[in-house]
C-alpha positions as CSV (number, residue, x, y, z in Angstrom):
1,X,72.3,-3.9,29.1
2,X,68.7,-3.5,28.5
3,X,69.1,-0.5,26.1
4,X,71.2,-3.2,23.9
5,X,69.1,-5.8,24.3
6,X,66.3,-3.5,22.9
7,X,68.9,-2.1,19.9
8,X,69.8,-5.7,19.5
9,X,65.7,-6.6,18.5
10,X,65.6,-3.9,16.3
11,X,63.9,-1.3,19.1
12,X,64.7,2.1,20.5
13,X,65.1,2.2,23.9
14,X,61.5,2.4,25.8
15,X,59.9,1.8,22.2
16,X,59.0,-2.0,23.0
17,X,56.4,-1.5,25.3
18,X,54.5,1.7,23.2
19,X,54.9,-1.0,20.3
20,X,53.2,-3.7,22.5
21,X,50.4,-0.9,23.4
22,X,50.2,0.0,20.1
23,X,49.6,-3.3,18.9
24,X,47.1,-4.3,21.6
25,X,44.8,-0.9,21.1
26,X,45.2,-2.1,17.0
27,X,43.5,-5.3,17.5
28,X,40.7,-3.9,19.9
29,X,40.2,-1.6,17.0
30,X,39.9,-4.3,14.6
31,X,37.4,-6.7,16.6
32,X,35.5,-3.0,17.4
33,X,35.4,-2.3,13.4
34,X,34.8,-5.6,12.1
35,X,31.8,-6.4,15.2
36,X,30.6,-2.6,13.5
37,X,30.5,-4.1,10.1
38,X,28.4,-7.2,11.1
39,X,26.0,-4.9,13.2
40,X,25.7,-2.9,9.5
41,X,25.5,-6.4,7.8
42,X,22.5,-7.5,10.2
43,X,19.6,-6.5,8.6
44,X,17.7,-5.5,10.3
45,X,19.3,-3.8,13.6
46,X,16.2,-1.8,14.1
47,X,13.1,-0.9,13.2
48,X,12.2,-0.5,9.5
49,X,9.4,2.7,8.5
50,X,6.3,1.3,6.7
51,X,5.2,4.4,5.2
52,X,0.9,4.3,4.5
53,X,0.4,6.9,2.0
54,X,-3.1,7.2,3.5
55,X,-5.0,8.0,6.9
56,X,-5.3,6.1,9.9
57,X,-8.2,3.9,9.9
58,X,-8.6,3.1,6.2
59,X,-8.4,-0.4,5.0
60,X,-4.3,-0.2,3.8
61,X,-3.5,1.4,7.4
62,X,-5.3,-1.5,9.0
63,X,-4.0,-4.3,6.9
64,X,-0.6,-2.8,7.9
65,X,-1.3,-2.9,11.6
66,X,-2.7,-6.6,12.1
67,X,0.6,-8.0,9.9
68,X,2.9,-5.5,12.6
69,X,2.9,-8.3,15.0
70,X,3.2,-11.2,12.7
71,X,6.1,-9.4,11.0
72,X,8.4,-9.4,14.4
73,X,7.6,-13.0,14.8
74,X,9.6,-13.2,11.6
75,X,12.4,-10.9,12.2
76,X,11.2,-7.4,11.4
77,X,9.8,-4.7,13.1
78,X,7.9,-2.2,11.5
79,X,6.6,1.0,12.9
80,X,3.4,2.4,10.8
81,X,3.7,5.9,9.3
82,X,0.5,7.4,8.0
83,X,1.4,10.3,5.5
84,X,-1.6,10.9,3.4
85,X,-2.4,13.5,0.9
86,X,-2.1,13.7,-3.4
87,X,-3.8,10.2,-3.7
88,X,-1.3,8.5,-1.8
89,X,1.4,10.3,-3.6
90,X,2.6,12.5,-1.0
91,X,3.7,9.6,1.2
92,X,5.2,7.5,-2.0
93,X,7.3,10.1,-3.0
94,X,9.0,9.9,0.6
95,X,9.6,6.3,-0.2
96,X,11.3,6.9,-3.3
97,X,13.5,9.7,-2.3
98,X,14.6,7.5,1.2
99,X,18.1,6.0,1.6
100,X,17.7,2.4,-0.2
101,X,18.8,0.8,2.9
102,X,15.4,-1.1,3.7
103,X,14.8,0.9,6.6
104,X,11.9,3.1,4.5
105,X,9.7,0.8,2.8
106,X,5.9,1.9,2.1
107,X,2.6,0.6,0.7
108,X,1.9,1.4,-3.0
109,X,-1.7,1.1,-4.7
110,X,-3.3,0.5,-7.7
111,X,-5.0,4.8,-7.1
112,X,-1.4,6.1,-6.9
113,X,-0.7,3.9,-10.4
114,X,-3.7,5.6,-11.7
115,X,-2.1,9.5,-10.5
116,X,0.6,8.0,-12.1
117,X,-1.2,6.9,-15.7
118,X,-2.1,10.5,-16.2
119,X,1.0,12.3,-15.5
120,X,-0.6,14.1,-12.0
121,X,2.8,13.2,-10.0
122,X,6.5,13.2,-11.0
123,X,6.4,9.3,-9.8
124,X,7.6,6.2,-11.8
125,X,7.4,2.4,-11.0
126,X,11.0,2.3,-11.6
127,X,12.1,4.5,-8.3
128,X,10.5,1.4,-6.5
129,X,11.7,-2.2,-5.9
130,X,8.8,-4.5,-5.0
131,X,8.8,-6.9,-2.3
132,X,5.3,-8.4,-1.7
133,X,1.9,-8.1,-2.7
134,X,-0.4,-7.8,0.2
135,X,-3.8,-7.3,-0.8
136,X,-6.0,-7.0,-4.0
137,X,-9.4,-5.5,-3.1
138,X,-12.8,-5.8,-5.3
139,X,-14.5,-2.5,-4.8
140,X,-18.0,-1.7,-4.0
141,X,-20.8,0.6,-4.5
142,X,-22.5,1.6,-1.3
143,X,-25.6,4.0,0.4
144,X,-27.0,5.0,3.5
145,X,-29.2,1.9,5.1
146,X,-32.2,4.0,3.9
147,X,-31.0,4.5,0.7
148,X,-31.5,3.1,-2.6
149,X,-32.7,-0.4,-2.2
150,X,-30.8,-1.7,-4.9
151,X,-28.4,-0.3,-7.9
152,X,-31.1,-0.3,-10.7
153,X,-32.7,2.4,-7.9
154,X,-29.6,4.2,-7.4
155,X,-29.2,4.7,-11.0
156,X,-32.8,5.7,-11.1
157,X,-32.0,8.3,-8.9
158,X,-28.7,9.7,-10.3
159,X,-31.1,10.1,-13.6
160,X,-33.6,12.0,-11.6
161,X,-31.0,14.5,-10.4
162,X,-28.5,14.7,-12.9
163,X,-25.3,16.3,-11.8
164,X,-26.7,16.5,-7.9
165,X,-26.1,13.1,-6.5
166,X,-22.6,12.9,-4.9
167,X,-20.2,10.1,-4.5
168,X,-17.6,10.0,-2.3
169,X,-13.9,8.5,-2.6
170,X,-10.5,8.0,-1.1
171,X,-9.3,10.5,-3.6
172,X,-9.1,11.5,-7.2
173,X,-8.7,10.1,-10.5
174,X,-7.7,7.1,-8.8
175,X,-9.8,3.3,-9.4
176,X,-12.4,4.5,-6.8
177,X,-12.7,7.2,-8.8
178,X,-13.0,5.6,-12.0
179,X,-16.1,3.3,-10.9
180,X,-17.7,6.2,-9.6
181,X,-17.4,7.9,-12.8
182,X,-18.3,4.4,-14.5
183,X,-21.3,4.7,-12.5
184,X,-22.3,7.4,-14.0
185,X,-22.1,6.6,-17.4
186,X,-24.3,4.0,-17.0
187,X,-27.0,6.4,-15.5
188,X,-26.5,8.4,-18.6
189,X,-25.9,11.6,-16.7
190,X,-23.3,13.9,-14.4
191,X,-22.5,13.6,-10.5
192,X,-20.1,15.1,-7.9
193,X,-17.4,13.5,-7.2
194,X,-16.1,14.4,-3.4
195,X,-12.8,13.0,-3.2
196,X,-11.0,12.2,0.7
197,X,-7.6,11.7,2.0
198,X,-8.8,8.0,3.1
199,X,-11.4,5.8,3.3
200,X,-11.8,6.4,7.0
201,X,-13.3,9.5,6.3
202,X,-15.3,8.5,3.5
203,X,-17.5,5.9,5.1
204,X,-17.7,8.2,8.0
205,X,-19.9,10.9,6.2
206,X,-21.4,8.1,4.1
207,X,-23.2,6.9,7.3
208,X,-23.7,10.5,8.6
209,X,-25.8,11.5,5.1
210,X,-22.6,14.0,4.2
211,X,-23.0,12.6,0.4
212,X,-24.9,9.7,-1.0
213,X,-22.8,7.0,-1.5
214,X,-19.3,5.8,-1.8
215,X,-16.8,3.4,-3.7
216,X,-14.6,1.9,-0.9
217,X,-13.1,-1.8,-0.1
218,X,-15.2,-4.2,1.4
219,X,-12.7,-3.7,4.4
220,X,-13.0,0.0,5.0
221,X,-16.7,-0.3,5.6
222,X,-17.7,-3.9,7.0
223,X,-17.9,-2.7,10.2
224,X,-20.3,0.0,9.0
225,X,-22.5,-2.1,7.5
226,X,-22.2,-4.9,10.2
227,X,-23.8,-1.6,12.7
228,X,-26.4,-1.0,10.5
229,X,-25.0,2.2,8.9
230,X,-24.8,1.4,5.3
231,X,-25.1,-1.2,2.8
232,X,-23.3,-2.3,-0.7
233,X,-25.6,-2.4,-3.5
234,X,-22.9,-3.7,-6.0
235,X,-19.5,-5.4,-6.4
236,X,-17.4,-3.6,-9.0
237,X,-16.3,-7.1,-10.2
238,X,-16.9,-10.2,-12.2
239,X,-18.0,-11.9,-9.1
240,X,-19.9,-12.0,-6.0
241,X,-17.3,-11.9,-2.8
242,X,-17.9,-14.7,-0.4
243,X,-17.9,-12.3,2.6
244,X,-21.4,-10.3,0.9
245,X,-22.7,-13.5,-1.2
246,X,-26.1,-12.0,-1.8
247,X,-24.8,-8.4,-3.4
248,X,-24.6,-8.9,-7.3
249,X,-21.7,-7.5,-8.9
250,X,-22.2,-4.5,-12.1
251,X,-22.0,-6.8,-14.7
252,X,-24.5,-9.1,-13.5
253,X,-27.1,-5.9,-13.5
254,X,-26.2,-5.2,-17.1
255,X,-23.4,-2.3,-16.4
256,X,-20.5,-2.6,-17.6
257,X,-17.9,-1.1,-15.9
258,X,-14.9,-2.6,-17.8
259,X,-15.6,-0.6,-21.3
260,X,-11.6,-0.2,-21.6
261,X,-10.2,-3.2,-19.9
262,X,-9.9,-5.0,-16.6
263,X,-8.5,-3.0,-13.3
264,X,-7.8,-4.3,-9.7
265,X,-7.1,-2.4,-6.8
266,X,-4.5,-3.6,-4.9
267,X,-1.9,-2.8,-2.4
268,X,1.8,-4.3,-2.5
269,X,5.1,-3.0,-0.4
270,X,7.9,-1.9,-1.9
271,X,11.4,0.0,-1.1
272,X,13.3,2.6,-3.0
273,X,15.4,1.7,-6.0
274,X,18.5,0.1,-6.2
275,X,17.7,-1.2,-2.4
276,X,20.7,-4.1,-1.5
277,X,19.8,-7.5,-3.0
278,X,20.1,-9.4,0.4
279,X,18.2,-6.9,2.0
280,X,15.4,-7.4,-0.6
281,X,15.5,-11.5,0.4
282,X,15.2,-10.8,4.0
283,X,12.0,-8.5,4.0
284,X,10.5,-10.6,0.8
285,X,10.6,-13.4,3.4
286,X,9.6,-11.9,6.3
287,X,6.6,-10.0,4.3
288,X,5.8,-13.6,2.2
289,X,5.4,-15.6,5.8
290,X,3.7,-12.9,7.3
291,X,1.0,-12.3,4.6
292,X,0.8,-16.4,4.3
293,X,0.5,-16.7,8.1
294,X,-3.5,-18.1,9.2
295,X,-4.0,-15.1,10.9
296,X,-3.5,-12.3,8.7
297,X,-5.6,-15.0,6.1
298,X,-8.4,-14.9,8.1
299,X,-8.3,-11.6,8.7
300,X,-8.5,-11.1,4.9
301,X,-11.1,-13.8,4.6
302,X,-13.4,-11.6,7.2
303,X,-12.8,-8.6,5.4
304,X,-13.4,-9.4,1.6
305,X,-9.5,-9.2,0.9
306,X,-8.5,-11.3,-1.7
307,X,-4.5,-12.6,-0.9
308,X,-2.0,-14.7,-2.9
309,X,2.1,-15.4,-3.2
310,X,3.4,-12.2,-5.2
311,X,6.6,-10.8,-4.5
312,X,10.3,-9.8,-5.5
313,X,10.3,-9.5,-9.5
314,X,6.7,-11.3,-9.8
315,X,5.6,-8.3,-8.2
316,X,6.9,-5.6,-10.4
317,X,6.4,-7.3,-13.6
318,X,2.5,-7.4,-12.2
319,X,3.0,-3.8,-11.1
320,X,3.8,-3.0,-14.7
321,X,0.8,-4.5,-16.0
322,X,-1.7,-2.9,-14.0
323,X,0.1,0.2,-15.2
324,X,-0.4,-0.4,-18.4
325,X,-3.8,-1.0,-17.9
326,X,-4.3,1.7,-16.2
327,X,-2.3,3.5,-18.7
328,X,-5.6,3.4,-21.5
329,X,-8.2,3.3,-18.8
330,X,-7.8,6.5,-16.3
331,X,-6.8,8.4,-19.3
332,X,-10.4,7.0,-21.6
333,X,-12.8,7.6,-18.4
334,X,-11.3,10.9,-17.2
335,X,-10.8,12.4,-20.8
336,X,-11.0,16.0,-20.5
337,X,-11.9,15.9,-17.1
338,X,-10.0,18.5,-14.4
């Protein structure tokens, strides 16, 4: 009788109840796949890869570290990757070649834009999406504490030893670079250039008398000169920086330093190409609160780091700019130069 009831529904006898497992392990399946695809669809699950193209201790690696904190506060974790080497190249070329899921995101500067302007890496601005700017950085000329007194004496000095006096920077033919070789030029004579893998390292042998002075950020070498160690002499800008108020800037001693057009250093985050739009809006936002938040501002403002509201497609059309710019300028100052 139960055989026929089960015929009679359309069943083969005992295939009711597989059916009714069947159907149960089905939906479990379903509610298991489609809780999957939400965990995939939360961005982000985990923690996202900041790759910093230079040393630990420099003034990008640091900037990255004190916005860490502020950046779970608004949803994203980060966990600081310091892959130096080829003027920051090395490290942006793992960006680019990353799965565009958001998870590898990294920290581009103006000195790999400048690698970049001279054809010394494979790298193109359009392997990158940007999401936010987070610093632009005036740079400055500095000496040993019982160095030069001033720039007009430092140039004196370069023209006394033509081809002898060293300056050292995070790298070559990047912007440091350029305003040493600027430098220079206004001395009317050679010099060494002794480039690093960061600026850690630079103002390191700077205050240890390894070379005779440096082009670094203001951030990369406060503490320095706070200890006594060294001092700027001049501001590779058209103004003074609050933070050093009584150190004139180039133009102000009569060297120009802009013969081919204006550059800024900067550094901005971006992901790899073709990165998921809505992935893009959620680490725009968390980067534009976090670089807006008091803390990381005042943490610029004590450091001499000039911040503003750049991100998404701002970004990359400013990006392109300062390429362009950079396009005439590396390629005027280091003509013929290997």
């Amino acid at each position: 009788m139960k055989h026929s009831l089960a015929l009679a529904r359309g069943f083969a006898p005992g295939l009711a109840p597989t059916l009714a497992l069947g159907a149960t392990l089905g939906a479990v399946l379903l509610l298991a796949t489609a809780g999957s695809a939400y965990a995939q669809d939360k961005f982000p699950s985990r923690e996202v890869r900041l790759i910093v193209p230079w040393n630990a201790g420099g003034s990008n690696d640091i900037a990255a570290r004190v916005l860490a904190p502020i950046l779970a506060e608004n949803g994203v974790r980060i966990i600081v990757d310091n892959v130096p080497g080829g003027t920051g190249t090395i490290g942006m070329g793992r960006v680019a070649g990353s799965n565009p899921d958001g998870y590898t995101i990294g920290m581009g500067t103006s000195s790999t834009l400048s690698m970049i302007a001279q054809n010394k890496t494979p790298l193109r601005n359009d392997q990158f999406t940007g999401i936010a700017r987070v610093s632009s950085d005036p740079l400055m000329l500095l000496v040993k504490t019982d160095g030069a007194k001033d720039v007009d004496a430092f140039v004196a000095q370069m023209k006394a030893n033509p081809g002898k006096i060293t300056i050292g920077t995070p790298g070559s033919y990047n912007i440091n670079h350029i305003f040493a070789t600027m430098t220079a030029k206004a001395a009317g004579v050679d010099y060494v250039n002794v480039p690093y893998p960061g600026g850690a390292k630079v103002i390191t042998d700077l205050a240890g008398g390894q070379i005779d002075a440096a082009v670094l950020k203001p951030s990369e070498s406060i503490a320095q000169i706070k200890a006594g160690q060294v001092k700027p002499i001049a501001i590779f800008d058209n103004q003074r920086l609050s933070v050093f108020p009584d150190v004139p800037t180039m133009k102000e001693k009569g060297y120009d330093v802009f013969p081919y057009g204006p550059v800024v250093q900067m550094a901005y985050i971006v992901a790899p190409a073709k990165i998921p739009p809505e992935v893009r809006k959620t680490l725009v936002e968390a980067f534009r609160k976090s670089i807006q938040d008091p803390r990381f501002k005042t943490f610029a403002a004590e450091n001499g780091v000039l911040v503003d509201d750049l991100t998404g497609d701002a970004l990359d059309a400013e990006v392109n700019a300062v390429q362009k710019s950079l396009n005439a300028v590396a390629t005027q100052v280091f003509k013929g130069a290997e």
